[in-house]
N, C-alpha and C positions, 0 to 999 in steps of 0.2 A: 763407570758403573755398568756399561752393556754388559761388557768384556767378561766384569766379573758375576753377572747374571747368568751370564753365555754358559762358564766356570763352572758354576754352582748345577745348572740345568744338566750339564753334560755330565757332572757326578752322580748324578739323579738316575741320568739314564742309562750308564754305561758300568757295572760296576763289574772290576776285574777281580776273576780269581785262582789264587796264586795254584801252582803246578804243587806236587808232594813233593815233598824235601827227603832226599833218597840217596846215600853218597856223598853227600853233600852241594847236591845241583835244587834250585829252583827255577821254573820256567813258570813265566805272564805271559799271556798274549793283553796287548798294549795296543786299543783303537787310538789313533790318530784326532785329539780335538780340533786341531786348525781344518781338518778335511772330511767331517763328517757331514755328509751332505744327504739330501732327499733320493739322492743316486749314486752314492757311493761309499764307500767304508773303506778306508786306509790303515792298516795297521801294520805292528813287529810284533818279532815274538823275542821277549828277552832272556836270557838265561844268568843266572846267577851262581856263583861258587858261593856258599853259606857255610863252606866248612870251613876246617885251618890246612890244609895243603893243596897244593895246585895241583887242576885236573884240564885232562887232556882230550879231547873232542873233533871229531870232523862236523863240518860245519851242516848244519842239516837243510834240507832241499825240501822245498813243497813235491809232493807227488814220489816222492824216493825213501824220503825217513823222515817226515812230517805231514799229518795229514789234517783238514780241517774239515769239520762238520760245523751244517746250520740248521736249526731246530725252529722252527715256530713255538707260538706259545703255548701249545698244546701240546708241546716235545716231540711233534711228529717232522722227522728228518726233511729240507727240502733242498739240500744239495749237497756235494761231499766235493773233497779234490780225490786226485788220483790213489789207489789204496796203499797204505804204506808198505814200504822195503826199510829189510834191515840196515842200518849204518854200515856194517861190517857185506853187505853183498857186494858182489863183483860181477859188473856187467862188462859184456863186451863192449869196447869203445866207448867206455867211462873216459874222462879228465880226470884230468889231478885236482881233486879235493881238496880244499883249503883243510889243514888243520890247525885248533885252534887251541891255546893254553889259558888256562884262564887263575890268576893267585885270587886269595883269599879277599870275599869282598868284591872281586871285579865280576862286572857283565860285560856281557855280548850281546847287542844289537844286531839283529836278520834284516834282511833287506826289507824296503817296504816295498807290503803287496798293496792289491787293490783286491777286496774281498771276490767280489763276484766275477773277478776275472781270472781268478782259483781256483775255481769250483764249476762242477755242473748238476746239473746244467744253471745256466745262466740265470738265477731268478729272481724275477723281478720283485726292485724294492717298493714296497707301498708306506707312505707318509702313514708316521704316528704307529706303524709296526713294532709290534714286539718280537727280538729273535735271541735266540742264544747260540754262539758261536763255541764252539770247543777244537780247540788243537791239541794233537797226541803227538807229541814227539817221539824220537826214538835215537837215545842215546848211549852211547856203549854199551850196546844188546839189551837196556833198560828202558820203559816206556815211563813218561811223564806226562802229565796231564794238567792243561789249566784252560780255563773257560771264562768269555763276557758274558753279559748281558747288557742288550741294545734297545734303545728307542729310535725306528728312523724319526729323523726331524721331518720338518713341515720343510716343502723347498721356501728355498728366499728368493721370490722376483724383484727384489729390490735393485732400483737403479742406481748408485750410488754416483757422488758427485767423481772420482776419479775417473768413473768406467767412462768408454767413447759412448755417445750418442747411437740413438736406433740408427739417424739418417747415414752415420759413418760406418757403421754395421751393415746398411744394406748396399752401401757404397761399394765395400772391401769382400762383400756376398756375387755382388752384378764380376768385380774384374774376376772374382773366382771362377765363374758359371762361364764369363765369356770364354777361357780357353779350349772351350767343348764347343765351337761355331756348332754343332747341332743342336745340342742342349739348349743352350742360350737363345737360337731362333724358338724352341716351343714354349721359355717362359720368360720373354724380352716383355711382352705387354701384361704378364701376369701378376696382379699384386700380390706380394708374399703377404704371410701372417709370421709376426715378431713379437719375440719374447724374452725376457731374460731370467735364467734359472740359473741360480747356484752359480752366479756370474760366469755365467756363457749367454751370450746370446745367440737364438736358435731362429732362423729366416728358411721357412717353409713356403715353398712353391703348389700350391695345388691345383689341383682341376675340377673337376664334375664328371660325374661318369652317366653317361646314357640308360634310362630304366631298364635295368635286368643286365646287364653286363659288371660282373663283380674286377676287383683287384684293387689295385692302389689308387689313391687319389692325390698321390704326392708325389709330384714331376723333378723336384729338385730341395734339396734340403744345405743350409749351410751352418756350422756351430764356429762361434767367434769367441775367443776369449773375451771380453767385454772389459778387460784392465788394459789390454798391451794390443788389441785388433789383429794378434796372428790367428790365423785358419786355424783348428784344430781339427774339423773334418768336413765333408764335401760329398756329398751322394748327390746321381743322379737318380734316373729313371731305369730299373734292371739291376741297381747295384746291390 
């Protein structure tokens, strides 16, 4: 019943819409349900042949001959990816370009991106935001266009009976920090603050800073997958 709550909720919030049919190409951009999170947005962008003969394409690139934009809900732009180039340009020390055939009825699946690691600048997702993403494609010297609309979720701290425990989280935190014998002497006695978001758990080291003296207050940060206890990232102090 979650699941298909989950289902229902994510139709609610996400609703896709389709590129113009031109040629006989359709392009969606397609958010990612399993990976919609308080911090993140995974998607494809699919292309479709709608016509009766196969059509022939190079494969299209974020930042080359796809470009995305994110609008708040006020339609005012708050990030873009690189600006588009035509399919058909020639850079110096280019690769060889996939190209791709597609018969009647078949799509193509793009890689998946991770939204805001596309675009700049980086900006930050706020819980319960409203955005609208649009990607313009550009395919055999024709532009195509199709756009979502998003609701970020609320993050999930939840701990779930699978995930490792905080204590094996701060455990798999301390051997990570030890391999910095420096690091590790400034926060051996210092109790992290622990968390888990969007199943990671997040083990911050901080300090106190002396009145009137500004900067960081976080000596050491560790994020742990919280299914499988591998490191997914590791800052110190400067990083």
């Amino acid at each position: 019943m979650k699941s298909l709550i989950n289902v229902i909720a994510f139709l609610i919030a996400a609703n896709a819409v389709y590129g113009q049919c031109a040629d006989g190409i359709d392009v969606v951009f397609v958010p990612s349900l399993e990976h919609l999170t308080s911090e993140s947005v995974h998607f494809k962008v699919v292309v479709t042949n709608a016509g009766d003969k196969t059509v022939f394409f190079t494969k299209p690139l974020v930042g080359r001959d796809m470009i995305i934009r994110v609008y708040d809900k006020f339609g005012k732009e708050q990030a873009s990816s690189p600006l588009l180039i035509e399919n058909n340009s020639i850079c110096h020390g280019d690769a060889t370009r996939e190209y791709i055939p597609l018969k009647p009825l078949e799509s193509w699946d793009s890689d998946s991106y991770e939204l805001f690691s596309v675009v700049y600048p980086p900006i930050c997702i706020n819980s319960n935001q409203d955005l609208r993403v649009v990607v313009v494609c550009s395919i055999n010297n024709k532009k195509y266009e199709a756009e979502v609309s998003l609701r970020i979720p609320s993050p999930d701290l939840q701990i779930r009976p699978e995930y490792i425990s905080q204590n094996e989280a701060m455990i798999i935190a301390e051997r990570e920090i030890m391999k910095q014998t420096e690091l590790w002497n400034l926060i051996k006695d210092v109790k992290p603050d622990v968390k888990c978001v969007n199943g990671s758990y997040r083990i911050v080291y901080s300090r106190s800073l002396p009145r009137g003296v500004r900067g960081s207050t976080t000596m050491a940060s560790v994020k742990i997958d919280a299914l499988t206890g591998r490191v997914l990232q590791m800052l110190g102090a400067g990083d």
